[in-house]
C-alpha positions in Angstrom: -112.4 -62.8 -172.9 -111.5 -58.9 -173.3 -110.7 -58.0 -176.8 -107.1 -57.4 -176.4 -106.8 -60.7 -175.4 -108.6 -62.4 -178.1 -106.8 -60.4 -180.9 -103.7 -61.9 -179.9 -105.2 -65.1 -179.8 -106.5 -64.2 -183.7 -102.9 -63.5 -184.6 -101.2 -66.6 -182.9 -104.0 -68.8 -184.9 -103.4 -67.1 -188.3 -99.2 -67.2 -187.4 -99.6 -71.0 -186.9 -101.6 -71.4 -190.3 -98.8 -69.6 -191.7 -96.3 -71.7 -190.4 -97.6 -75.0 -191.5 -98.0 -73.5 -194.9 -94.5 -72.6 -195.0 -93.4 -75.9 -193.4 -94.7 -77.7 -196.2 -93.6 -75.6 -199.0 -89.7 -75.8 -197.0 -90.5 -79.5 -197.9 -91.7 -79.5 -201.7 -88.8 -77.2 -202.5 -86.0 -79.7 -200.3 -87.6 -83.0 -202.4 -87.0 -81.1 -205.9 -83.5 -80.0 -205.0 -82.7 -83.6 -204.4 -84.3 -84.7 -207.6 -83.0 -82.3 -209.6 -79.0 -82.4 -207.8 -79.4 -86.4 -208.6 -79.9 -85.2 -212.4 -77.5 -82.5 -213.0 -74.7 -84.8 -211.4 -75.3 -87.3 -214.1 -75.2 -84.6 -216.8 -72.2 -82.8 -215.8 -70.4 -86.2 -216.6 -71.5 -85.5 -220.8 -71.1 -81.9 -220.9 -67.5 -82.4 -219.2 -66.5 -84.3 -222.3 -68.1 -82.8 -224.8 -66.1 -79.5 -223.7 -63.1 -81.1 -223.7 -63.1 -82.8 -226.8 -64.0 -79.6 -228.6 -61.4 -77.7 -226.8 -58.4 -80.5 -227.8 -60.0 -80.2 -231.2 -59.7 -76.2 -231.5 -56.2 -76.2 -230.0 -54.8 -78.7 -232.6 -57.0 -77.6 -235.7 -57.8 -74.4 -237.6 -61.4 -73.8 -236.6 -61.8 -71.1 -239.5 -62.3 -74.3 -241.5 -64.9 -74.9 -239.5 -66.6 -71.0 -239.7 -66.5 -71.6 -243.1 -69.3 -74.0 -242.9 -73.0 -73.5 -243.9 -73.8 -74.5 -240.2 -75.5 -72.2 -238.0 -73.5 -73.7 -235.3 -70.0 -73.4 -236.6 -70.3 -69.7 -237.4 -70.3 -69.0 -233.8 -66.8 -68.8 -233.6 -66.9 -66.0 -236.2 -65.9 -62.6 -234.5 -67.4 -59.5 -235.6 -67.5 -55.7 -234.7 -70.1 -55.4 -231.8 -73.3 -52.6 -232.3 -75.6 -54.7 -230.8 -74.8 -57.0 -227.4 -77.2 -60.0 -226.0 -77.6 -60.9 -222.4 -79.4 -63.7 -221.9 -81.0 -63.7 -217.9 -82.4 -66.7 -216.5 -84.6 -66.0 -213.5 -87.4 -67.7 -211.7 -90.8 -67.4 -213.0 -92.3 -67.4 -209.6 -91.5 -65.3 -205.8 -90.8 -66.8 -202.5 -87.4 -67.5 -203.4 -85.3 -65.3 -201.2 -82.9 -62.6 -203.0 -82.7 -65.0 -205.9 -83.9 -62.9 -208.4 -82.6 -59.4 -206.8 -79.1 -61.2 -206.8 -79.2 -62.0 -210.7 -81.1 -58.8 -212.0 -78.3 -56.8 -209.2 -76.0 -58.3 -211.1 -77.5 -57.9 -214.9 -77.6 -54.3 -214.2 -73.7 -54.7 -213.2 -72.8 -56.1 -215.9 -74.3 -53.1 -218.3 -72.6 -50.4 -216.4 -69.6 -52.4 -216.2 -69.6 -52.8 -220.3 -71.6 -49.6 -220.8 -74.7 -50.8 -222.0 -77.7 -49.4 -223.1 -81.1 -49.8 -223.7 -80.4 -48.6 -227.9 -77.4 -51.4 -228.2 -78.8 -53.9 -225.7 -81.2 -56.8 -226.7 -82.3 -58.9 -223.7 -83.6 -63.0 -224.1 -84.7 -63.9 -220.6 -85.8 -67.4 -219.4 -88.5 -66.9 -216.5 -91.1 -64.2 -216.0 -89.5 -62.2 -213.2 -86.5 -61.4 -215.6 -89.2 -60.8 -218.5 -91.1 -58.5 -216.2 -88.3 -56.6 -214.5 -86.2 -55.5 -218.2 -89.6 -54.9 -220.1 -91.2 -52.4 -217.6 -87.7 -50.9 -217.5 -88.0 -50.3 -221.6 -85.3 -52.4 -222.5 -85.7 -54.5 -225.9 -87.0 -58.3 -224.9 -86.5 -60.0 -228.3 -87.0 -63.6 -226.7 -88.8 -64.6 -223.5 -89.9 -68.2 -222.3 -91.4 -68.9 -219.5 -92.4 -72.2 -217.7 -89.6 -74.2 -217.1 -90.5 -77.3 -215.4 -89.4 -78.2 -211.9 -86.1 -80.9 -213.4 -85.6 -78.9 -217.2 -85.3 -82.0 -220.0 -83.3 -81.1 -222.8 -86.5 -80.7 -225.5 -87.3 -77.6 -223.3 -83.6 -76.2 -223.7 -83.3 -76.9 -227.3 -85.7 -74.2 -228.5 -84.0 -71.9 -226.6 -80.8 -72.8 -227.9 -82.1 -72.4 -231.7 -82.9 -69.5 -231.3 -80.5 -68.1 -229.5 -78.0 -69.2 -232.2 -80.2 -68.4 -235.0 -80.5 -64.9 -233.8 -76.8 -64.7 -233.3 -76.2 -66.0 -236.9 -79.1 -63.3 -238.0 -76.9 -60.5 -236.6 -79.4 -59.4 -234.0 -76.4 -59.0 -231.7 -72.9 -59.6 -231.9 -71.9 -61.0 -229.1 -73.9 -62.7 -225.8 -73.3 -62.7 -222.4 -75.2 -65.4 -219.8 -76.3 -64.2 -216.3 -78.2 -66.7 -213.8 -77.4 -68.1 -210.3 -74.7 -71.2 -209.9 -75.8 -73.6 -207.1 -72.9 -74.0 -204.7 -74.4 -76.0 -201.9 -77.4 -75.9 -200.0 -76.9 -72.3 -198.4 -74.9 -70.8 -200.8 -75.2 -69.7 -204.3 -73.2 -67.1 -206.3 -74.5 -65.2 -209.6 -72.6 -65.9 -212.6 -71.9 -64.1 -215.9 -70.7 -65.8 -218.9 -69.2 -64.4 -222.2 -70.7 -67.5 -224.2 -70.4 -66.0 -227.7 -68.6 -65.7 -229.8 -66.9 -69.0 -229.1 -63.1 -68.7 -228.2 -60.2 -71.2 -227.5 -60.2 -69.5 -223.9 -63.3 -69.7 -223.6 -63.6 -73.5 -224.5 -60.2 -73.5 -222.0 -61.9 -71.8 -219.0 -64.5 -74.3 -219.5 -62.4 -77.4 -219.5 -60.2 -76.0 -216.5 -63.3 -75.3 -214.1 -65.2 -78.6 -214.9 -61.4 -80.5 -214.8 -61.3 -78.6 -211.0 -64.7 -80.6 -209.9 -63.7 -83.6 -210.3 -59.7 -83.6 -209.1 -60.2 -84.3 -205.5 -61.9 -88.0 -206.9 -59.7 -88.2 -210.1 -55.9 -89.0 -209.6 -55.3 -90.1 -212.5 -52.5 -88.7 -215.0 -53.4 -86.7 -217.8 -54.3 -88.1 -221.0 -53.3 -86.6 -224.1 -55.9 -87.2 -226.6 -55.3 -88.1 -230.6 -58.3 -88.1 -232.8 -58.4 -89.7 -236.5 -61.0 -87.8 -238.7 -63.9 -89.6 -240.3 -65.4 -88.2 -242.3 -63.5 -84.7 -241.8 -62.5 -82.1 -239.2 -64.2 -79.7 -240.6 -67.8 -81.7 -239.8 -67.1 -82.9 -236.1 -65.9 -79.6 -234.9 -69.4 -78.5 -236.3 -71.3 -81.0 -234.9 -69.4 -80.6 -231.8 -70.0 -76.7 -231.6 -73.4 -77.3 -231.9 -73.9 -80.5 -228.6 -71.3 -77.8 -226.6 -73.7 -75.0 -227.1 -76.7 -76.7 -226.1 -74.6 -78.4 -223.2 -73.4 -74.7 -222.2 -77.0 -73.1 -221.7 -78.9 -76.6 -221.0 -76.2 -76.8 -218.0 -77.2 -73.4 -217.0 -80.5 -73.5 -217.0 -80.4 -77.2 -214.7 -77.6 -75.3 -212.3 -80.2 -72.3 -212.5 -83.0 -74.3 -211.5 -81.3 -75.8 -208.6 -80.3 -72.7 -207.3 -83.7 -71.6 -207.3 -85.0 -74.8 -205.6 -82.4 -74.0 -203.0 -83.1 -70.6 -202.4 -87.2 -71.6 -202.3 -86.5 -74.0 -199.4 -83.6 -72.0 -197.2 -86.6 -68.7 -197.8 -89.4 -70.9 -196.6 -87.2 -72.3 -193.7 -86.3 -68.6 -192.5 -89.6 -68.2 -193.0 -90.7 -71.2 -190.6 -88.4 -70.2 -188.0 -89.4 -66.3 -188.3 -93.1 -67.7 -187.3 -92.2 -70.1 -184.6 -89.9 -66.6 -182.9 -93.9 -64.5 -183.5 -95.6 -67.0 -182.3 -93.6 -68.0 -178.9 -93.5 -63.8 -177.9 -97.2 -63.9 -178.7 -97.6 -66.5 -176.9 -95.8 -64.7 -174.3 -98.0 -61.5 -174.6 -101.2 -63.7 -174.5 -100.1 -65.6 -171.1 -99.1 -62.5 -169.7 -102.2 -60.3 -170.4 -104.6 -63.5 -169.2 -102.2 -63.4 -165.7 -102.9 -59.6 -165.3 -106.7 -60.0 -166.5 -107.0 -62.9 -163.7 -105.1 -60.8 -161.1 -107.4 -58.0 -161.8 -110.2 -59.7 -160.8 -109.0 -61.9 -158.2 -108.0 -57.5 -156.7 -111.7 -56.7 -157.4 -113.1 -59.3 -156.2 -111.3 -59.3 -152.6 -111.9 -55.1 -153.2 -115.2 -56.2 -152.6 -115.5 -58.3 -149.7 -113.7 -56.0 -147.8 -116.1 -53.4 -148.7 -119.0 -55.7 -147.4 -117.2 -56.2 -144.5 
């Protein structure tokens, strides 16, 4: 076999290797987007109500009642002059996931210019290693960085991040947060987001209600409910209580939305992928059949070249 021949042969071998390899990884990443869409849909059901409850709450009631408190939680609704801004950036901690993590740092980096941000009056807490790795070598200021989040998120991995979010919130290390990661819209699309998530704010809480209220109105017909609360044992203590399960439903929600995007992203870059072989491997399969037709031509020319030279 002349060696022009069996190169192409190499590559269509190695192409095909890569393609099952790909294949299978198209398939890992489609099994933990279902699991993971089957557990965010049950979620969204809590979070939904625990928004709006807080939301009727601060609408009808004075929630500097509730700043007043000695809970961490409840001081988030306290405003104060802003020197020092958070972004919090959840990104994958692994490649092979498309523009996912171009699309959210593309959009990070937005967000600064848009609010003219620095690297003196910025503090970044990111949630994957790409985002880690990306703000760090840039020289920003990474004051919190986790890594490792499992495949479906449980809320004991969330809650740590949530602490200290809130505790570095209530410690002054910035005045004000904003949340950046990728919102799963269905399986081909998905659209970067950026939240102002503290301090907390009625329209806030409102914007909230209205987009989560929007989900659900093509099933729900149902009127309106105004809802009436009685106070046990005071306003003051289940607005703080509630501040505290809406701020862990507000990031915990992210980070599952995040995660699903990601898993969604991993299998439409690994089908691409799959499909990008099968196109190399069908024109190299072309190239091979081709070269082998002229190789056997040549000789079938030489070899009747040479009977007629005999003759």
């Amino acid at each position: 076999m002349p060696a022009s021949l069996a190169a192409v042969k190499h590559k269509i071998e190695s192409t095909k290797s890569t393609r099952q390899i790909t294949a299978a990884m198209q398939m890992v990443s489609t099994a933990k987007l279902n699991q993971i869409q089957h557990h965010t849909q049950t979620y969204e059901v809590y979070a939904e109500k625990v928004k709006k409850m807080l939301s009727d709450l601060v609408k009808s009631h004075n929630t500097s009642a509730a700043s007043a408190s000695h809970d961490a939680y409840a001081a988030l609704f306290e405003k104060r002059p802003v020197k020092k801004t958070g972004i919090l950036v959840i990104t994958s901690d692994r490649g092979l996931v498309g523009s996912y993590n171009n699309n959210i740092i593309k959009q990070t980096l937005q967000l600064m210019k848009d609010q003219n941000l620095t690297a003196e009056n910025t503090v970044f807490l990111t949630v994957g290693k790409t985002g880690t790795e990306f703000f760090k070598k840039r020289g920003m200021n990474v004051v919190y960085e986790y890594s490792g989040v499992s495949d479906v998120p449980t809320f004991r991995e969330v809650h740590q991040i949530v602490k200290t979010a809130v505790q570095m919130y209530d410690d002054a290390v910035f005045d004000e947060m904003y949340l950046t990661y990728s919102h799963y819209v269905n399986r081909i699309t998905s659209r970067v987001r950026v939240h102002d998530v503290l301090p907390i704010t009625a329209e806030s809480l409102e914007d909230d209600v209205e987009e989560s209220s929007s989900k659900s109105k093509s099933t729900e017909d149902e009127a309106p409910i105004t809802a009436e609360y009685e106070f046990e044992p005071s306003d003051t203590e289940i607005i703080a209580g509630l501040v505290s399960q809406y701020a862990e439903s507000l990031l915990y929600g992210a980070i599952l939305d995040a995660k699903t995007s990601e898993h969604s992203s991993s299998a439409n870059a690994m089908r691409s992928a799959t499909d990008n072989a099968d196109d190399i491997i069908s024109s190299l399969e072309l190239q091979y059949n081709r070269a082998r037709q002229a190789a056997i031509t040549t000789e079938i020319t030489e070899i009747t070249g040479g009977m007629t030279a005999q003759e």
